[in-house]
C-alpha positions in Angstrom: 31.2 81.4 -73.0 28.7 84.3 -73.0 25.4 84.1 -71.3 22.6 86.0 -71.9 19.1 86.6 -70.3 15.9 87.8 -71.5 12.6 88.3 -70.1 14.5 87.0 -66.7 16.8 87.2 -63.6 17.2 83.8 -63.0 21.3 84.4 -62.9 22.4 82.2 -60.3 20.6 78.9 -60.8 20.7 79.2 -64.2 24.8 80.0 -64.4 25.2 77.3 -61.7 23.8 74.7 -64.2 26.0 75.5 -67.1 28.8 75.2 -64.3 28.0 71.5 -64.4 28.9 71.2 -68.0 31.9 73.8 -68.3 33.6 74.1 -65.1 36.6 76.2 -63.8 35.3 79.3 -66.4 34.3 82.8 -66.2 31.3 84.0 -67.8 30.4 87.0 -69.7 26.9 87.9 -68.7 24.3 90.4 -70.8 21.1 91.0 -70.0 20.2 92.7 -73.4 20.0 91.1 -77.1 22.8 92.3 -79.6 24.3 90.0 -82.7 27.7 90.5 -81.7 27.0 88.3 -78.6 26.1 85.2 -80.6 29.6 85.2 -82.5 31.0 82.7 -80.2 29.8 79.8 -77.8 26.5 81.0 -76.0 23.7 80.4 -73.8 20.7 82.4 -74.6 18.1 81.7 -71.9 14.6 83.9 -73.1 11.4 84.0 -71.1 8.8 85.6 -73.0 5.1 86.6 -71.7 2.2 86.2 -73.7 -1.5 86.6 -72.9 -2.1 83.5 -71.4 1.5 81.8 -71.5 4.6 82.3 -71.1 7.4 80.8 -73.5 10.3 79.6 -72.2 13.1 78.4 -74.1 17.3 77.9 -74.3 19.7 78.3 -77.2 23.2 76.8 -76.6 25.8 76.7 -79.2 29.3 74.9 -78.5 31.6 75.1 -81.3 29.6 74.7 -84.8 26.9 73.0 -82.9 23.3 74.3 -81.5 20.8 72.9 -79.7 17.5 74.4 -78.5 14.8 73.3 -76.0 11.0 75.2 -75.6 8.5 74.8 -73.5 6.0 77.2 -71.9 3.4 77.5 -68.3 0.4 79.5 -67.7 0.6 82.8 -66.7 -2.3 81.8 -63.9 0.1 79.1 -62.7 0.5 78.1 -58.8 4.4 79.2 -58.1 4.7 81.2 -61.6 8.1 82.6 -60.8 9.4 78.8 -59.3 8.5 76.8 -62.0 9.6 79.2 -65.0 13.2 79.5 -63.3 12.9 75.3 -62.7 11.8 74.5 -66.4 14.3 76.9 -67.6 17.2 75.0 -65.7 15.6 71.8 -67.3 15.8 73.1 -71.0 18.9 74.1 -70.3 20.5 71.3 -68.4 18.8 69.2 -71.7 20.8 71.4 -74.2 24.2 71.3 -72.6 23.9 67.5 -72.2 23.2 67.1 -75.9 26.5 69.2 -76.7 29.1 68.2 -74.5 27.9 64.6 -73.9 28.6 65.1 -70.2 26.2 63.4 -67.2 25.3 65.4 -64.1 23.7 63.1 -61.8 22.5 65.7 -59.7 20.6 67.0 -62.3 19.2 70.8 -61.8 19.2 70.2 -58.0 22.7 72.7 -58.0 22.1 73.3 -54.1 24.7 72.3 -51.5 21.6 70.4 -49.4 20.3 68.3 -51.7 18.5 65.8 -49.0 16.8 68.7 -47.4 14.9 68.4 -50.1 13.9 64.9 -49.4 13.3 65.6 -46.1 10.8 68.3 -46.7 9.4 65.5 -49.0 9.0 63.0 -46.3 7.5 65.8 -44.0 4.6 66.3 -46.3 4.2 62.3 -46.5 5.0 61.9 -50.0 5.9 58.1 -50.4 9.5 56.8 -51.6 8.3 56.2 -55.5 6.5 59.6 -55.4 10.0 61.2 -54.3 11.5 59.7 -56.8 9.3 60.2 -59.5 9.5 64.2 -58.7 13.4 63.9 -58.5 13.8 62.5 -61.4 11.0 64.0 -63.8 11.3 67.6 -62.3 15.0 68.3 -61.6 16.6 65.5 -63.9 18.1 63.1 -60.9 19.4 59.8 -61.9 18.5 56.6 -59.1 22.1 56.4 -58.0 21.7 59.7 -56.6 17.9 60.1 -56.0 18.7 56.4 -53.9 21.7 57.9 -51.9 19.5 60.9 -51.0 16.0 59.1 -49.4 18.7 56.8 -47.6 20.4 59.4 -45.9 17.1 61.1 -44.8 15.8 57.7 -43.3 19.0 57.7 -41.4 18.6 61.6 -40.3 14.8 60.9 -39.2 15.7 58.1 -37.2 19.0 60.0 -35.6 16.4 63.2 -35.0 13.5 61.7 -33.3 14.7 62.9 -29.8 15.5 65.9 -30.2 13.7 69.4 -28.6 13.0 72.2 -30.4 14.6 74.7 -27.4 17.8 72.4 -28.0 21.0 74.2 -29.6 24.4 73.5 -30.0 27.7 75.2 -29.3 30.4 75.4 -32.0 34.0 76.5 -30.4 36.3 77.5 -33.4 40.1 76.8 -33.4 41.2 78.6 -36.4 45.1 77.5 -36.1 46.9 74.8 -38.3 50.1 73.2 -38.0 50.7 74.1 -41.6 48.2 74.8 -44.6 46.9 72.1 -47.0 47.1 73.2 -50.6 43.1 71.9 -51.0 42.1 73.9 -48.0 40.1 77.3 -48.3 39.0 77.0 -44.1 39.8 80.3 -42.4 43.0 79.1 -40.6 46.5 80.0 -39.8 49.5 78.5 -39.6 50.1 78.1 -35.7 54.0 78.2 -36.8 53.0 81.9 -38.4 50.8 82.8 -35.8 51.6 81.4 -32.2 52.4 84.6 -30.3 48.3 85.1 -31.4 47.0 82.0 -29.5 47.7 82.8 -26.0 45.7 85.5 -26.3 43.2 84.1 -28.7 42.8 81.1 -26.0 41.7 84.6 -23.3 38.8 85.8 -25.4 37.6 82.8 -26.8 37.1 81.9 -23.3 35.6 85.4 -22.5 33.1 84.9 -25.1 32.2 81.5 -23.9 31.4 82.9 -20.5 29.4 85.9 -21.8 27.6 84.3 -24.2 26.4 81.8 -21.4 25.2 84.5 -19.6 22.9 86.0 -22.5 21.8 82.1 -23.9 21.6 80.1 -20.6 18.8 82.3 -19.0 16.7 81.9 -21.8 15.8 78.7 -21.0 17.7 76.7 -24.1 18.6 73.0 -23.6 22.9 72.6 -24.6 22.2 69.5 -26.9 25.8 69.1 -28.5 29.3 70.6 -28.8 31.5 71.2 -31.5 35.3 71.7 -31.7 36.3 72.9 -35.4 38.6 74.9 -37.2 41.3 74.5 -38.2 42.7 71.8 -36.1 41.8 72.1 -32.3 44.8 70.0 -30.7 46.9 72.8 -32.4 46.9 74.4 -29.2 48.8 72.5 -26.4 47.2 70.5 -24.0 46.8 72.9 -21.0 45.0 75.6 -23.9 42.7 72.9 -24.9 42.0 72.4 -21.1 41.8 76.0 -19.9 38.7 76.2 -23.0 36.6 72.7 -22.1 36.7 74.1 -18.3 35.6 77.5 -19.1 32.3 75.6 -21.0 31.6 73.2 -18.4 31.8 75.7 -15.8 29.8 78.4 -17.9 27.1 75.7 -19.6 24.8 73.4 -18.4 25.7 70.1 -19.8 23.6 67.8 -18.2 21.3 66.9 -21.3 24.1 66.9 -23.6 24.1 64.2 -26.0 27.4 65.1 -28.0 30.4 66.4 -27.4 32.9 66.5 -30.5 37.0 68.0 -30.7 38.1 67.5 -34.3 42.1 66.1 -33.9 42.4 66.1 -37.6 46.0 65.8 -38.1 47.8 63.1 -36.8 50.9 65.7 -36.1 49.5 67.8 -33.5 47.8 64.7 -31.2 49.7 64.1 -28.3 48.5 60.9 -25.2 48.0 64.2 -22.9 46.1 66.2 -25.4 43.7 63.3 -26.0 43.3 62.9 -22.1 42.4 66.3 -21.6 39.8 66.2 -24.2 38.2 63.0 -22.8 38.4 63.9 -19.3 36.5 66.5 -20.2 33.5 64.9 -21.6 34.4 64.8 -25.7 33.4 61.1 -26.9 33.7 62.1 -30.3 36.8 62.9 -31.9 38.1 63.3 -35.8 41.7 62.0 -36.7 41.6 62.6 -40.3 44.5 61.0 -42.8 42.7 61.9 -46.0 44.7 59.5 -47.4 46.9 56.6 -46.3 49.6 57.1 -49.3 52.2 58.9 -47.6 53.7 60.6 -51.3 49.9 62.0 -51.7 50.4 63.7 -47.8 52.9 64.9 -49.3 52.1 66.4 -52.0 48.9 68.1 -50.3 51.4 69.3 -47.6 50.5 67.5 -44.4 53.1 66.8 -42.6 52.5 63.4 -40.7 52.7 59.9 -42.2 50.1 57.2 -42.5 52.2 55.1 -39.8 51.2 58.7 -37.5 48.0 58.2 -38.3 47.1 54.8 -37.2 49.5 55.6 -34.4 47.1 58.1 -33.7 44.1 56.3 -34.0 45.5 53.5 -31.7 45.9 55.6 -29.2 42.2 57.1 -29.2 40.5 54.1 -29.2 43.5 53.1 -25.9 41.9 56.1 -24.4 38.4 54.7 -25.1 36.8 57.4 -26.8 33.5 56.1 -28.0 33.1 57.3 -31.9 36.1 58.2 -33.8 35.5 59.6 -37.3 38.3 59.5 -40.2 38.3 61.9 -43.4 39.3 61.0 -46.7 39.2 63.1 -49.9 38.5 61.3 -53.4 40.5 63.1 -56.1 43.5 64.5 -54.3 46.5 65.4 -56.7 49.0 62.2 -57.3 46.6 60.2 -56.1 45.2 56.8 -58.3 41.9 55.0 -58.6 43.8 51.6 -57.1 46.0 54.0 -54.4 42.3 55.1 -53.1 40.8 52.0 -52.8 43.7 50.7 -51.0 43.1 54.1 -48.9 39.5 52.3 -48.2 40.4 49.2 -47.2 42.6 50.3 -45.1 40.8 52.7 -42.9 37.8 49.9 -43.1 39.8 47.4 -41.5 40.3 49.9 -38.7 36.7 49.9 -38.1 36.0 53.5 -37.2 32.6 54.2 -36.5 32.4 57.2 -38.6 34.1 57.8 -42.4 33.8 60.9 -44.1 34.3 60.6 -47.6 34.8 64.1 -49.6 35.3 65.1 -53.0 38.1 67.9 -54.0 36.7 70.7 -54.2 38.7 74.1 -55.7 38.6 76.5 -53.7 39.6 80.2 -54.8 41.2 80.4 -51.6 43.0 77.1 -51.4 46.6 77.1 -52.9 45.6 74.1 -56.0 43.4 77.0 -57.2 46.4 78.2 -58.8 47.0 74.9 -60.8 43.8 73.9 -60.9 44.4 72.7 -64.5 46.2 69.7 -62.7 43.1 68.2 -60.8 40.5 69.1 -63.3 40.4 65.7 -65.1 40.4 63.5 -62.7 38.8 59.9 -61.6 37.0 61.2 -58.3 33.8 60.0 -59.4 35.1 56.3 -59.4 37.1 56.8 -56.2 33.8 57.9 -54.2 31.8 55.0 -56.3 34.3 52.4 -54.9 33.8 53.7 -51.2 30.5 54.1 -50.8 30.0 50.9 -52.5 32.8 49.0 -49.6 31.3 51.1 -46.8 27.6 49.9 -47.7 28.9 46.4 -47.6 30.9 46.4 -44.5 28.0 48.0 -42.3 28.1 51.5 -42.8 24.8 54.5 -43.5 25.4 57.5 -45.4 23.8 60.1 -42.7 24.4 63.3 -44.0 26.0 64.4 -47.1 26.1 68.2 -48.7 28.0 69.5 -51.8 30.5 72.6 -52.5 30.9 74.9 -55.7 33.7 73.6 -58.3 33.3 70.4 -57.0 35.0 67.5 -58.9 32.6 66.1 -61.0 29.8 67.5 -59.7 29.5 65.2 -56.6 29.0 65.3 -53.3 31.1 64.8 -49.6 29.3 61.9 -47.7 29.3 60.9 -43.7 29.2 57.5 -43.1 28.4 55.9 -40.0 27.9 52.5 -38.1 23.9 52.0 -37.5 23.4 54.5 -34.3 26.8 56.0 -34.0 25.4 59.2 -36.6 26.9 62.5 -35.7 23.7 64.7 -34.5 25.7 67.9 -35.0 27.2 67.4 -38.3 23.3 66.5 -39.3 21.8 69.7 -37.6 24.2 72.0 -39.4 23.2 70.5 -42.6 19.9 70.0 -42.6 19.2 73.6 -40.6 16.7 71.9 -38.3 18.3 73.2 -34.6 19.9 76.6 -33.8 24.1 76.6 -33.9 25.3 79.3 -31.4 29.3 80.1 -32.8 32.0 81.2 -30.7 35.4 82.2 -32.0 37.0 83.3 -35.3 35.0 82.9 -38.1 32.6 81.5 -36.7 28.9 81.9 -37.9 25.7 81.5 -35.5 22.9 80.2 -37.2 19.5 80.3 -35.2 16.7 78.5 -36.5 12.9 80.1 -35.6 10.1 78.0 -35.0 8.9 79.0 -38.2 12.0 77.5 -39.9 13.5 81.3 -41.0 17.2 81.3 -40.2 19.2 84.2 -38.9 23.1 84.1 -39.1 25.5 86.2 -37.2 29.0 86.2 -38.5 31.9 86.5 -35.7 34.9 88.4 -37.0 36.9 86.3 -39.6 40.7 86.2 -38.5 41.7 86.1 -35.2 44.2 89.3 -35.1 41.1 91.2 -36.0 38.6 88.7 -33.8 41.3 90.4 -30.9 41.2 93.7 -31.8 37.1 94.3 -32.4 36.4 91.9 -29.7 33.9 94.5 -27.6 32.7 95.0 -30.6 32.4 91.8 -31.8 30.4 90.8 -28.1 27.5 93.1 -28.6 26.3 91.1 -31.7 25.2 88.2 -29.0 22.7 90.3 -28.3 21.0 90.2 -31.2 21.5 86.6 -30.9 19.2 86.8 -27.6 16.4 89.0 -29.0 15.9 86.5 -31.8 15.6 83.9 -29.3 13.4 85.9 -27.2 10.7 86.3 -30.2 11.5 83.8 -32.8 11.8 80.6 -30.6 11.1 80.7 -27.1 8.3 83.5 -28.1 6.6 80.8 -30.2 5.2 78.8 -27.0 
C-alpha cells in the first residue's frame, strides 16, 4: 500500500487511520505526485488551498476498486489546521470502510486516551447527548463505544473529587521476570538471566528513592499513591522487597497516602512471606494476574504457573487481608477460544476480585509473537472482550479507566474494571495525565503535570545493567524534575 500526501503533513493520524483497516503492514510514503505511484493499491490524501477554501479530498484504491470522498472549510476558519487534518481522517476513514467492509468502532479517535477526550468534554459542561452527538458526527464513534467512554469518565470524576493539585505519586520499577511472555514488549529481564544484577539493582533503586526524597519532599508535594511495576515486583525475594518499602517509608511522608499498590503478577514468584512483607508495609492493593485460567494457553504464552497456582495465590492474599486485589486477563491470546475465555470469566467472577483488567493482545515489535504474528491476526478478541464487559456489568463491576495500544487486535481497547469505590486512583492518574508521576528505577519515566496542564517527561535509563553503570548520571536529571516543580506547579500559587 503506498500513501501519498499533497498540500499536507498530516502523516501520523492520517497513516494511523488506514492502520485500522490494513493492519500488521508497512507503508510506502511520498509526499510528491508521480503516475507510477498509482499503479498499485493507494491512498492519495490532497489538501488544496484556494481563495477562500480549501479542498480536501481522499482517493483509495484496493484491488480494481476506488473510492473517493471531498469536502472542503474556509480558509478564515476557527482551528484551520485541526479541522482540515480531522475532516481528512473522516474522508478517509469513509473510503477505507466502503473498500474493505471493515468496522472501526473507534472511528478517527486513533489516540491511546480516548476518554480524555470525554473528560475535557464534561470539563467544559457539554451535556451527555451533546458528547455523543460530537463523537459520533465528528470522529465517526459508534454508541457501543461512545457509551463505554462517558461511563468510565463518570466513574473517574467521582474517583477524582478528592484529590489536591500538589498531590503526586511514586512509581518504583521492578524490571525483572521470572521468565518472558511471548506477548510482552515491557522492558524486563529474565531474573533467571539476570540475578547476579538485582542485588545491586535493589542498592541504587534504593539510593534513588532516598535522593529523590530529598529534592521532592522539601517542595512541599503531598505523596498521594504508590506504585510497584515492572516486570513483576515479587521477583525479588522477600527480604529485597522489604529492604525497598523501608527505604520509602523512611524517606517519604506517607501520612496522606491513599494508595499503595505491589503488582504480584505471576502466581510463580508469590510466596506467604513475600505477601507479608508487602502488607506489613502498608500495600492494600495488590495484582495477581492469570491472564487466563486454561492452563495449555499459559502455556503456550510461556508462563510458567498453573491456574490451580493462581487461585492458590489469590487465596492466600485475600488470607492475608489485603483490601483490593486486581486480576488481568488478555482477550485474544494464541490457542485460546471464544468458549475457553468465557469460561476464563466466569471463573475469575466467581472469585469476586474487586478489580479485573481486561486487555486485548496487542503485537508488540518487541514481544516474541511479533515474529508469527500471522498466527494471532485473525482472531475473535472482539467477542471475548464483548462477553466480559457485558458479565462484569452484570455482576457489579464499572469500567474506570481504559486506554488503547498500536496493532491492537481489532482495534480495541484494554479496560479496568472495578467494584463501585474500589477504582484504582493511580492507574486513573497515569491515564488521564491529571497528577504528576515521579518514576524511580529502570525504565522508568516521570511525568509532571503543570498547573497549566503541559506535561514534562523524564526518562530514567532503560535497562538496569546500564541504569547501574550511568547511575550519577542518571541522578542529576531529578533535578530538573525539581525546577519544573519549582515554576510550573508549586510557582502557580
Amino acid at each position: 500500500m503506498t500513501l501519498i500526501f499533497s498540500g499536507n503533513d498530516f502523516k501520523y493520524e492520517l497513516e494511523s487511520v488506514v492502520k485500522l483497516f490494513i493492519p500488521a503492514t508497512l507503508f510506502d510514503i511520498f509526499y510528491e505526485v508521480k503516475t507510477e505511484y498509482f499503479s498499485n493499491d493507494f491512498c492519495f490524501i490532497r489538501r488544496k488551498k484556494g481563495k477562500q477554501k480549501t479542498y480536501l479530498y481522499t482517493v483509495c484504491r484496493i484491488g480494481e476498486n476506488i473510492k473517493y470522498k471531498i469536502n472542503c472549510i474556509l480558509n478564515s476558519a476557527d482551528n484551520y489546521e485541526g479541522n482540515c487534518e480531522i475532516i481528512l481522517a473522516r474522508l478517509l476513514f469513509q473510503c477505507l470502510t466502503e473498500l474493505t467492509g471493515k468496522s472501526a468502532k473507534w472511528g478517527i479517535l486513533t489516540g491511546i486516551r480516548p476518554v480524555k477526550r470525554v473528560n475535557k468534554m464534561l470539563d467544559r459542561g457539554m451535556s451527555k447527548e451533546a458528547i455523543e452527538k460530537e463523537l459520533s458526527e465528528k470522529f465517526l464513534c459508534e454508541k457501543s463505544k461512545i457509551d463505554l467512554a462517558y461511563k468510565t469518565a463518570l466513574t473517574q470524576k467521582r474517583a477524582l473529587e478528592n484529590m489536591s493539585s500538589k498531590s503526586f505519586s511514586l512509581y518504583i520499577s521492578i524490571p525483572f521476570c521470572p521468565s518472558r511472555c511471548s506477548y510482552c514488549s515491557f522492558v524486563s529481564q529474565s531474573a533467571e538471566s539476570s540475578i547476579r544484577l538485582i542485588p545491586e539493582y535493589v542498592e541504587r533503586l534504593c539510593d534513588e528513592i532516598s535522593y529523590t526524597a530529598d529534592v521532592i519532599s522539601s517542595k512541599g508535594l503531598r505523596l498521594d499513591t504508590i506504585y510497584f511495576g515492572g516486570g513483576t515486583p515479587t521477583s525479588l525475594y522477600a527480604h529485597q522487597l522489604e529492604k525497598i518499602m523501608k527505604t520509602i517509608s523512611r524517606h517519604f511522608d506517607l501520612s496522606a497516602l491513599r494508595e499503595y499498590t505491589v503488582e504480584a503478577g505471576r502466581a510463580d514468584t508469590i510466596t506467604r512471606e513475600k505477601l507479608e512483607v508487602i502488607k506489613n508495609f502498608g500495600a492494600d492493593r495488590i495484582s495477581i494476574n492469570p491472564q487466563t485460567m486454561n492452563d495449555s494457553v499459559l502455556e503456550t504464552i510461556g508462563r510458567r504457573h498453573t491456574v490451580k497456582q493462581f487461585i492458590e495465590s489469590f487465596k492466600l492474599a485475600k488470607e492475608i487481608g489485603f483490601k483490593i486485589i486486581n486480576t488481568d486477563l488478555i482477550a485474544g491470546l494464541p490457542t485460546d477460544t471464544v468458549e475457553s475465555f468465557k469460561k476464563t470469566v466466569e471463573d475469575i467472577i466467581a472469585l469476586e476480585p474487586e478489580n479485573v483488567t481486561v486487555h486485548t493482545l496487542s503485537i508488540k515489535r518487541a514481544a516474541d509473537l511479533n515474529r508469527r504474528s500471522d498466527t494471532v491476526i485473525d482472531n475473535p478478541a472482539e467477542q471475548m472482550v464483548d462477553y466480559a464487559s457485558k458479565r462484569l456489568s452484570e455482576s457489579g463491576y464499572d469500567p474506570y479507566y481504559l486506554y488503547r495500544q498500536k496493532n491492537m487486535l481489532e482495534n480495541l481497547e484494554n479496560i479496568g474494571w472495578s467494584k463501585p469505590g474500589k477504582e484504582s486512583l493511580y492507574n486513573i492518574y497515569i491515564m488521564e495525565e491529571n497528577q504528576s508521576i515521579i518514576a524511580l528505577g529502570a525504565g522508568a519515566s516521570t511525568k509532571l503535570v503543570a498547573s497549566n496542564g503541559h506535561l514534562k517527561r523524564i526518562f530514567n535509563y532503560k535497562f538496569p545493567l546500564e541504569y547501574i553503570k550511568h547511575f550519577d548520571l542518571m541522578l542529576d536529571k531529578k533535578n530538573e524534575a525539581k525546577e519544573f516543580i519549582e515554576k510550573n506547579i508549586l510557582g502557580s500559587e
